[in-house]
C-alpha positions as CSV (number, residue, x, y, z in Angstrom):
1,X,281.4,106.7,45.9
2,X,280.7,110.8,46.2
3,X,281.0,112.6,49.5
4,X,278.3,113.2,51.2
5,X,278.9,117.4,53.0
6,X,275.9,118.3,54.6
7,X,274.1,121.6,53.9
8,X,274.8,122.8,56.9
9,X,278.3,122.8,56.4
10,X,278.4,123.7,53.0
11,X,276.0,127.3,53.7
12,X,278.5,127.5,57.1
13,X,281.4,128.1,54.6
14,X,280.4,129.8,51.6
15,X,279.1,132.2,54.8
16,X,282.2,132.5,56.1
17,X,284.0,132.7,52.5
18,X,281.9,135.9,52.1
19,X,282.6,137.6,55.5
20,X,286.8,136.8,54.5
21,X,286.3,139.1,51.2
22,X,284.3,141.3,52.4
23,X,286.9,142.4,55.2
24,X,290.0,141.3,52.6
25,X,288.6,143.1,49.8
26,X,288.4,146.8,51.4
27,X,291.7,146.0,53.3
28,X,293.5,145.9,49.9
29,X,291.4,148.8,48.3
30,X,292.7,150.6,51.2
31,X,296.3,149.7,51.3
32,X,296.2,150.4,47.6
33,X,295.1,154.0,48.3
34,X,297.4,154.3,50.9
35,X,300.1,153.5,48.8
36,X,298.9,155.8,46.1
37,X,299.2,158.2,48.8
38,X,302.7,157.8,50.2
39,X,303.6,158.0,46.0
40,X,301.8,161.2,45.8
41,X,303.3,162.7,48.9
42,X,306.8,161.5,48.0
43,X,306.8,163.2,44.3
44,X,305.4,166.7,46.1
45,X,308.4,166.4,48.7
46,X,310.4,165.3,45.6
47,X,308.8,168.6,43.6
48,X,309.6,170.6,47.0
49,X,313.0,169.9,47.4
50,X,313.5,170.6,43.5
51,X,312.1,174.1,43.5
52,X,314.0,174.8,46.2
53,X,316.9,173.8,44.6
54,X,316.6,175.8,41.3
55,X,315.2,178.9,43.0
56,X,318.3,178.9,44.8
57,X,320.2,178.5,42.4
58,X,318.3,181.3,40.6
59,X,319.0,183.6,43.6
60,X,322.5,183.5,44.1
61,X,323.3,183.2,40.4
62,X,321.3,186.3,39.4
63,X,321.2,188.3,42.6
64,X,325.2,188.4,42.3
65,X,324.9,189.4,38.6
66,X,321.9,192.3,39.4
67,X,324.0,193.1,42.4
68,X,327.2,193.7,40.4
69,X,325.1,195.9,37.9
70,X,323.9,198.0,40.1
71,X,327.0,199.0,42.2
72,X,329.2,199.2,39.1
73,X,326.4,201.7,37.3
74,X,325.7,203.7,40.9
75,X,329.8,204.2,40.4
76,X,329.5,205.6,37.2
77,X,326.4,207.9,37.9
78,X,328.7,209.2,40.7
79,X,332.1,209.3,38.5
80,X,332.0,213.2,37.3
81,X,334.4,212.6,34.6
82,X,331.6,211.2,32.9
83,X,329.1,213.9,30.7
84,X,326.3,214.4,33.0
85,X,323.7,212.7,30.0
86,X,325.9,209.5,30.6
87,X,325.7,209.9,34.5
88,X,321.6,210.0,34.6
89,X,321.8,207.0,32.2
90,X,324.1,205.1,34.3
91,X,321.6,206.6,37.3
92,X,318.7,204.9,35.3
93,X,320.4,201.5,35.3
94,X,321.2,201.3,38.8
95,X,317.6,202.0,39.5
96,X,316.3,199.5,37.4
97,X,319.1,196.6,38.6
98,X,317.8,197.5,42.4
99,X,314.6,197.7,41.7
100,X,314.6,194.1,39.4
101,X,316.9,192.3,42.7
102,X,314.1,193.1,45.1
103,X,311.2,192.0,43.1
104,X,314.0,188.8,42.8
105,X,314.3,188.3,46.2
106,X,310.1,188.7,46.4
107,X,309.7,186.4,44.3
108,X,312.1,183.4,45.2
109,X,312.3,183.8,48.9
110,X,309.2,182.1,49.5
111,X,310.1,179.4,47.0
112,X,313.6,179.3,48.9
113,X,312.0,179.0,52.3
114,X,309.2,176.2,50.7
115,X,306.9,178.9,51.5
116,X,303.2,179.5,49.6
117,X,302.5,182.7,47.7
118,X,299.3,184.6,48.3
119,X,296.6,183.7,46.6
120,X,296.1,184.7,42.9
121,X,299.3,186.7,43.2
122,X,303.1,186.0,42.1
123,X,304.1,188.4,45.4
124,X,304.4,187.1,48.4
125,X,303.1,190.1,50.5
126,X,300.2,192.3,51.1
127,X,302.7,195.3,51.3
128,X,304.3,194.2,48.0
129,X,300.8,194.8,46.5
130,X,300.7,198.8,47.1
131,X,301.2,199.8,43.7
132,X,299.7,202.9,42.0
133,X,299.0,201.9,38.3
134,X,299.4,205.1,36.6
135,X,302.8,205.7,38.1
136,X,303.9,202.4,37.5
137,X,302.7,202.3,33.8
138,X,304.5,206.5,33.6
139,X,307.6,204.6,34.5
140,X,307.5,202.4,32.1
141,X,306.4,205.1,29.6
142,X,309.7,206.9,30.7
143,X,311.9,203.9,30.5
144,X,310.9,203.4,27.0
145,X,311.0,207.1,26.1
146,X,315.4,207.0,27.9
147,X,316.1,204.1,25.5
148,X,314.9,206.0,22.5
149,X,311.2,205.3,21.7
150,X,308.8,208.2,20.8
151,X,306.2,207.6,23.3
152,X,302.6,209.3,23.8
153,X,301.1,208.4,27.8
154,X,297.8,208.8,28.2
155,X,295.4,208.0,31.4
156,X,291.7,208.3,31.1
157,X,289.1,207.9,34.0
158,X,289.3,207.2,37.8
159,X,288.0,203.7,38.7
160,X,289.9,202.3,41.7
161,X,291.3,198.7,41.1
162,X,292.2,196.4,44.0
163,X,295.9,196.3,45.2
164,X,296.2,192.8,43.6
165,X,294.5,193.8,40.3
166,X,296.8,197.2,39.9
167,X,299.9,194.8,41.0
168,X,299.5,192.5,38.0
169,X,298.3,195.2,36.1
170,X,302.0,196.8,36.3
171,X,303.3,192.9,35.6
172,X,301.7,192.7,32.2
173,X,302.5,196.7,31.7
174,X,306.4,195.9,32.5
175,X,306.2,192.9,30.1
176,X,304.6,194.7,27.5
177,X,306.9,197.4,27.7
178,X,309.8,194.3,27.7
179,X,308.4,193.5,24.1
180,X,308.2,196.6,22.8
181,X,312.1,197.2,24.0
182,X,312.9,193.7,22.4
183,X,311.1,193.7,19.0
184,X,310.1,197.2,18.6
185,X,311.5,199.7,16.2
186,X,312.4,203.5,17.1
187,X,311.2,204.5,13.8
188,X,307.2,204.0,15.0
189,X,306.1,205.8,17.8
190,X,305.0,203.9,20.8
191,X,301.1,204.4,22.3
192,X,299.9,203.6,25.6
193,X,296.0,204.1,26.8
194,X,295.3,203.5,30.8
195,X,291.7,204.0,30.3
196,X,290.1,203.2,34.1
197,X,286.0,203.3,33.4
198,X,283.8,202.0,36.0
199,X,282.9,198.5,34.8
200,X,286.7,197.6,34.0
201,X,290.5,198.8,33.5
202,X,292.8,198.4,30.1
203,X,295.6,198.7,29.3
204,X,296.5,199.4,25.4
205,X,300.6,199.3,24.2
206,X,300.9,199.8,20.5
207,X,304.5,199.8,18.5
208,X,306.3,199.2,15.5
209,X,307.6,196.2,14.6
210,X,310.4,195.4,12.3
211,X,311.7,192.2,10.9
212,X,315.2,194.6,10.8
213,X,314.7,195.0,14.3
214,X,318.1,193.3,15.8
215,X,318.7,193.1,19.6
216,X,320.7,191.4,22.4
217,X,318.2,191.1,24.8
218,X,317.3,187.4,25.7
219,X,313.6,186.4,25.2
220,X,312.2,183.4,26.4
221,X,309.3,183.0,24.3
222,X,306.6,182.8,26.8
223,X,305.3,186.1,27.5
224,X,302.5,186.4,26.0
225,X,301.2,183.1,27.6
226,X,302.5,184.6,30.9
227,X,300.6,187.4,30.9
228,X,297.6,185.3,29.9
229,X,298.0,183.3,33.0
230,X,298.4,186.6,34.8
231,X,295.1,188.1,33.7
232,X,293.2,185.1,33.8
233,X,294.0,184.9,37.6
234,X,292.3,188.0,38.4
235,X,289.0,187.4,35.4
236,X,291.3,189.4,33.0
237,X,291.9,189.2,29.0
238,X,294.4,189.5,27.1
239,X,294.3,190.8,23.2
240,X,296.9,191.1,20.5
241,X,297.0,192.2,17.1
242,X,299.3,192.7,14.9
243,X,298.7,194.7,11.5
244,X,300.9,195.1,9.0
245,X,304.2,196.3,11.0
246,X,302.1,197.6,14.1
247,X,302.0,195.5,16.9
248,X,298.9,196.2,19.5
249,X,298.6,194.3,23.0
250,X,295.4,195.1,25.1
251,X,295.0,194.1,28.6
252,X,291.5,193.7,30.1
253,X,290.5,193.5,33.9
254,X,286.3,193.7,35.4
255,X,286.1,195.9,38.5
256,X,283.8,195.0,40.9
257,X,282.1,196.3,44.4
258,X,284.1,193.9,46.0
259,X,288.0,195.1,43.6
260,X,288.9,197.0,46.4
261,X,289.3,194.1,49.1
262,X,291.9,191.7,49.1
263,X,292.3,188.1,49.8
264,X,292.8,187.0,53.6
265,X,296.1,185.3,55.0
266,X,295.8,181.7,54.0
């Protein structure tokens, strides 16, 4: 014989069947997502700790290395048994070790001291960011010119950029000037434009490149994409072309009523 459950009862517990999910149901959605969480947090303290580590690593390693370069050529610019040629040469070095050790230390110290960078920016201070394009991209010119390029400088127009636009301007200038010292030949003379119009800023290198071409300079392959990502920070382009064994790379930035202001302290 059946069991009789009156309806009653029956409503009474599908009732209270549907007030136990509905508090069970978010309760494990939530603990879920807390979870998630706690993962998440634990792989960016994970990520932390590892940048940390490597930068570092990165420091000490090549901040010994730049350090011993640049106090073993300052000796030799100041050794006058040297032909005074060889001295400013051995001058130029030292320079160009100190100056590459502080942008290290820029660079890594935040990373070092789990520190953020400024926004849109690879320095790490406003002060860092009080470059002067043309001079930056005449150094350059000159650096190539010492290490035996046939270079032509010019620098058209007077549109102001913003401190944070002329500072990764002179990035992509250095690294284009790192290309044309690694794969460019001696035989081609070397171009650069810095045309400043109102509207935007470029920045045009052109060289000659030669399969010939041999080098001990290491190369990491990712330049190109690393001034991409530079540009592309600040609404910039980047072009390249290469013709027959001419090389061209052009640099785009828009200026803007609002290029001279830069970003507040996060």
């Amino acid at each position: 014989m059946a069991a009789v459950v009156p309806l009653g009862l029956y409503q009474t517990a599908v009732h209270q069947l549907f007030l136990l999910s509905c508090s069970l149901i978010p309760g494990m959605l939530l603990r879920h997502r807390d979870l998630a969480l706690q993962r998440e947090i634990s792989s960016a303290a994970d990520h932390l700790a590892y940048t940390r580590a490597v930068a570092r690593e990165m420091h000490d390693l090549v901040a010994y290395s730049m350090s011993q370069a640049a106090l073993r050529a300052q000796r030799a610019a100041a050794d006058s048994t040297y032909p005074a040629e060889a001295q400013k040469e051995f001058s130029a070095i030292a320079a160009a070790a100190v100056d590459a050790l502080h942008e290290l230390r820029l660079v890594l110290g935040p990373l070092r001291r789990g520190q953020r960078f400024w926004p849109n920016s690879s320095l790490t201070h406003p002060d860092a960011l009080g470059v002067d394009l043309e001079t930056a991209v005449q150094a350059i010119s000159d650096d190539l010119a010492a290490s035996g390029f046939s270079v032509t400088f010019h620098s058209t127009g007077d549109s102001q950029c913003s401190r944070l636009q002329a500072a990764t301007l002179s990035r992509v200038a250095r690294e284009m000037g790192a290309n044309i010292l690694r794969h460019g030949t001696t035989y081609q003379p070397v171009t650069i434009t810095l045309a400043r119009r109102p509207e935007q800023v470029r920045l045009v290198m052109t060289n000659g490149v030669s399969v010939a071409t041999s080098h001990n300079l290491p190369a990491s392959g990712t330049g190109i994409q690393g001034m991409r990502e530079r540009l592309a920070a600040i609404d910039g382009t980047l072009a390249t072309l290469k013709e027959g064994d001419t090389w061209m790379a052009s640099a785009t930035v828009p200026l803007s009523p609002s290029s001279s202001t830069f970003p507040e302290t996060p």
